[in-house]
C-alpha positions in Angstrom: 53.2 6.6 -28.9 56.9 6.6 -27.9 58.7 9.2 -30.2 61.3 7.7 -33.1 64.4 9.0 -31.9 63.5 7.1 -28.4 62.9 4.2 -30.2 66.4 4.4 -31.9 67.6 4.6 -28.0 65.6 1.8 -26.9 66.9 -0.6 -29.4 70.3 0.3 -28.7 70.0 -0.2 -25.2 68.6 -3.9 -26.0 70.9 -4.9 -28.6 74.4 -3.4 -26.8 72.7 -3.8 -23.3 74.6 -0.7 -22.3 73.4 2.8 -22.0 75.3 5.9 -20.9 73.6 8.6 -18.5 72.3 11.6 -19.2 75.7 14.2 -18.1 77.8 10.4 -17.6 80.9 9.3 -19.7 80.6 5.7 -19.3 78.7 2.9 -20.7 76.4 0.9 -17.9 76.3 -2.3 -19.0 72.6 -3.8 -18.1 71.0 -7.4 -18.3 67.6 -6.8 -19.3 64.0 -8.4 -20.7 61.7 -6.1 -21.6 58.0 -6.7 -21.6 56.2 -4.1 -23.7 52.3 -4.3 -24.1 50.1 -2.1 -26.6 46.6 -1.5 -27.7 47.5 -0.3 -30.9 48.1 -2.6 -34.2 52.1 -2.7 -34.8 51.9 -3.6 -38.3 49.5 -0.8 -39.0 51.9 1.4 -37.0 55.1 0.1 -39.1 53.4 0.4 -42.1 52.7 4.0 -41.6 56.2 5.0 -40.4 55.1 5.7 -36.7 57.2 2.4 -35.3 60.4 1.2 -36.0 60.7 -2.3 -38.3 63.8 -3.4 -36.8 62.2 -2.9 -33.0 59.0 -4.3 -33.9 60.8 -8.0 -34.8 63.5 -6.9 -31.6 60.5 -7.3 -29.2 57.8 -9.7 -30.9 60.2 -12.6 -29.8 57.7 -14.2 -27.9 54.1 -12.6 -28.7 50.9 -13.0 -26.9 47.5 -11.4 -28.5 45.5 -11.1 -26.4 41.6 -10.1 -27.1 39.4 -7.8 -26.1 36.6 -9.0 -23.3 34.1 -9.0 -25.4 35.6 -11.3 -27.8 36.4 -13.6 -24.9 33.5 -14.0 -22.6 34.0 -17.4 -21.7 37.0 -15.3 -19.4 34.3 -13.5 -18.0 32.4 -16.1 -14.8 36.2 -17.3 -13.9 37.3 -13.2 -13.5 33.7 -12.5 -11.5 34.5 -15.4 -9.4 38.1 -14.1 -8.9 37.3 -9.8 -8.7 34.3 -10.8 -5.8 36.7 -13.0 -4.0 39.6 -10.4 -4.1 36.9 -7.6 -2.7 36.1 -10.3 0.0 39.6 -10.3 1.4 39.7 -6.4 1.1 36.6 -5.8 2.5 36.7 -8.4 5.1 32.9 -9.1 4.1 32.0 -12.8 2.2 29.9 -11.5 -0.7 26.8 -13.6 -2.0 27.5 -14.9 -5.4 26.6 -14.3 -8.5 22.9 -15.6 -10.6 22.9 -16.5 -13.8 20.9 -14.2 -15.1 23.9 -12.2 -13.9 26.0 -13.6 -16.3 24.4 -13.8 -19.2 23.7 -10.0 -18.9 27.4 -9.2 -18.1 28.3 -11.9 -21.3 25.7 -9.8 -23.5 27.4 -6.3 -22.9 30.7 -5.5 -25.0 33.0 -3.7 -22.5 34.8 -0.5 -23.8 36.7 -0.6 -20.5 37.8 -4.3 -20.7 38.5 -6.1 -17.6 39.4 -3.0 -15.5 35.4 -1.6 -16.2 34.4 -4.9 -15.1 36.2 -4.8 -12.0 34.8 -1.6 -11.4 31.5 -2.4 -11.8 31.2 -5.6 -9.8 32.9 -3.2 -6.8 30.4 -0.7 -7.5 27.5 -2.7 -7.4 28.4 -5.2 -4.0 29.8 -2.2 -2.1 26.3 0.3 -2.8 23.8 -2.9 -3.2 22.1 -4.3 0.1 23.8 -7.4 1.4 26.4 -7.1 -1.4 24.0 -8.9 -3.9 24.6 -7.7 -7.1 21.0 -8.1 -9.1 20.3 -8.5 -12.7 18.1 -5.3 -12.7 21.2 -3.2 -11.8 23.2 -4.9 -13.9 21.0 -4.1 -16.9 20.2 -0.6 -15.9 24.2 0.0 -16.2 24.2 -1.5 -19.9 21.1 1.0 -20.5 22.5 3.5 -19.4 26.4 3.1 -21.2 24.7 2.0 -24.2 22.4 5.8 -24.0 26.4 7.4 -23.1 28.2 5.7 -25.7 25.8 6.9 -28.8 25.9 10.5 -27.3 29.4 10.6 -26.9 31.4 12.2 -29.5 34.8 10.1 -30.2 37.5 10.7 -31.9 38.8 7.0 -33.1 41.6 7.8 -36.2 39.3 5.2 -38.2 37.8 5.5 -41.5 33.9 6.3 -41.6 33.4 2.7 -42.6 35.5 0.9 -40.0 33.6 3.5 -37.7 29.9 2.2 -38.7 30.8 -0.9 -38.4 32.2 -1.1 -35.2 28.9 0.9 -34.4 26.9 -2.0 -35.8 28.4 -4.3 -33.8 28.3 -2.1 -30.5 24.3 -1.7 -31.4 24.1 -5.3 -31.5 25.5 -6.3 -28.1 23.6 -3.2 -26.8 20.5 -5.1 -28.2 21.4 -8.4 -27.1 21.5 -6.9 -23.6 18.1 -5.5 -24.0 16.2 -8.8 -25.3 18.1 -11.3 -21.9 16.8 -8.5 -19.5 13.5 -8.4 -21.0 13.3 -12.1 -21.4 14.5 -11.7 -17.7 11.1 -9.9 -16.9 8.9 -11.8 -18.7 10.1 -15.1 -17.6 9.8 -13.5 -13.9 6.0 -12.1 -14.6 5.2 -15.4 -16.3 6.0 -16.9 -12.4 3.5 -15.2 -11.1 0.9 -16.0 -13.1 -2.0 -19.1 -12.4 -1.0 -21.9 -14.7 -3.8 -22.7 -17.5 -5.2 -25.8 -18.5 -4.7 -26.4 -22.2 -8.1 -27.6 -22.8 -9.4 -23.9 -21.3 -7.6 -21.8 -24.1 -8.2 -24.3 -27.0 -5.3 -27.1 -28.1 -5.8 -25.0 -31.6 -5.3 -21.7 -30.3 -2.2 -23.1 -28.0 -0.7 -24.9 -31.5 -1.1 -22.0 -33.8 0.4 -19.5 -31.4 3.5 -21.5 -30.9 3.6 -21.7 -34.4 3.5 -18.0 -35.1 6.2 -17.2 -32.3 9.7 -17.3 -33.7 12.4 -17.2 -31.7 15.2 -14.2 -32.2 18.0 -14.7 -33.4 20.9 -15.4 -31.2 24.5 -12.7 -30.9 26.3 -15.2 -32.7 23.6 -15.1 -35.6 23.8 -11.7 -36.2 28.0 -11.4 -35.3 28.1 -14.5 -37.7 26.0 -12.9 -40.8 28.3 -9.1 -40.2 31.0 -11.2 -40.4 30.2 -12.5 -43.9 28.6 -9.4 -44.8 32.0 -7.5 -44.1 34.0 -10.3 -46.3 31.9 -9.6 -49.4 32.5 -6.3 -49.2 36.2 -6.5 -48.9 36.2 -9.4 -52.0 37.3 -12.3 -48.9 40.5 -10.2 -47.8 40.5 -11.4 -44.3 42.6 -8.4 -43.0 40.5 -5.5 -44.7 38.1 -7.2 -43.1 39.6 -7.6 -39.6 40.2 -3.8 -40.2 36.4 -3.3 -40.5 35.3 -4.9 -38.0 37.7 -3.3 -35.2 38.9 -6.7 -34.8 42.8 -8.2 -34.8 43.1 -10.9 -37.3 43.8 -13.5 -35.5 40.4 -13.0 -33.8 38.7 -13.2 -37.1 40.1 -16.2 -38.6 38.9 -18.1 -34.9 35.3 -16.6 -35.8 35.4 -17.9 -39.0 36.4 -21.1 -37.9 34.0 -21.1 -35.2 31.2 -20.1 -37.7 32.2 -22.5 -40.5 33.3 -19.3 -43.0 36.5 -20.4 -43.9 
């Protein structure tokens, strides 16, 4: 995003650390460390002209990747913990924590916004709920709700029509993994209420054969596991047109496939 011919400046500036002003006649000589962050792919950008080679190596010196939430949900209970506790000292108000049917709804849902859209919604939901409990059911009527906005919403992305399905595909399947833990959620809850049964009342037959016939569904990591390796044999196994697919950075797919077993 920053122009070439301020790229050419910037680089001066950090190999001479000097720099003149704009109207000045003197060189200022500086002592500098930049830290630069970006949510594009360098490479990508260096490769099609748009960034600077030389640059690119000045400020990759020391490099940190570092994913997207929804590639590193484990990150998500320690930030909840850390965003409610923040809002505490603001607010001057110690809110309830969290369930765990909470989480596992928060750790189904794949976060366009990244930590900042979690923040928001945690505030959101303590500040407007009573008591500052923040529910499951309002938790899942937000992932309804962004999942109904984000298939409506017409974006422009600078993708390819197949990196674009793709990253549609995997969008659809968080969405749906969201949908089965908060109707598991409410079935589990209805099931509560209901008079246990003796098993000799409904039949030990009946009881066998229906828990035969009741197959479980398959877990996130199933499905992200099987688009993984659906993606490489489209691509031939090239890890980085697959990456490239997938809306992922490589790095993150080579720990998939490790976690998986695909390498």
């Amino acid at each position: 995003e920053v122009p070439l011919a301020t790229q050419v400046k910037l680089l001066r500036v950090i190999e001479q650390k000097s720099f003149m002003r704009v109207g000045g006649s003197e060189n200022i000589t500086v002592d500098l460390r930049v830290v630069a962050a970006t949510s594009k792919d360098l490479l990508e950008e260096v490769e099609s002209g748009n960034f600077r080679r030389d640059l690119y190596f000045r400020l990759s010196v020391v490099k940190i990747d570092l994913p997207p939430l929804r590639e590193r949900t484990e990150d998500i209970s320690p930030l909840v913990y850390h965003f409610l506790k923040q809002l505490s000292r603001e607010k001057k108000y110690e809110y309830p924590p969290v369930g765990e049917e909470v989480f596992n709804l928060l750790k189904s849902y794949h976060w366009p916004g990244n930590v900042r859209e979690l923040r928001n919604l945690l505030e959101s939901l303590a500040v407007l709920s009573p008591e500052g409990k923040i529910s499951a059911a309002e938790v899942a009527r937000y992932i309804q709700k962004q999942a109904q906005f984000n298939k409506s919403l017409p974006v422009v992305t600078g993708r390819s029509l197949e990196t674009s399905e793709h990253q549609l595909m995997l969008q659809a399947l968080m969405s749906l993994k969201a949908e089965i833990t908060a109707l598991r959620n409410l079935i589990f809850k209805g099931l509560e209420s209901v008079p246990t049964v003796e098993a000799h009342e409904v039949g030990a037959d009946w009881q066998a054969r229906g828990q035969r016939e009741v197959k479980p569904a398959p877990s996130m990591e199933e499905m992200e596991k099987q688009l993984i390796a659906r993606t490489l044999r489209e691509v031939g196994g090239n890890r980085r047109k697959a990456a490239k697919l997938l809306g992922i950075g490589e790095r993150t797919l080579y720990r998939k496939l490790d976690k998986y077993g695909l390498s």
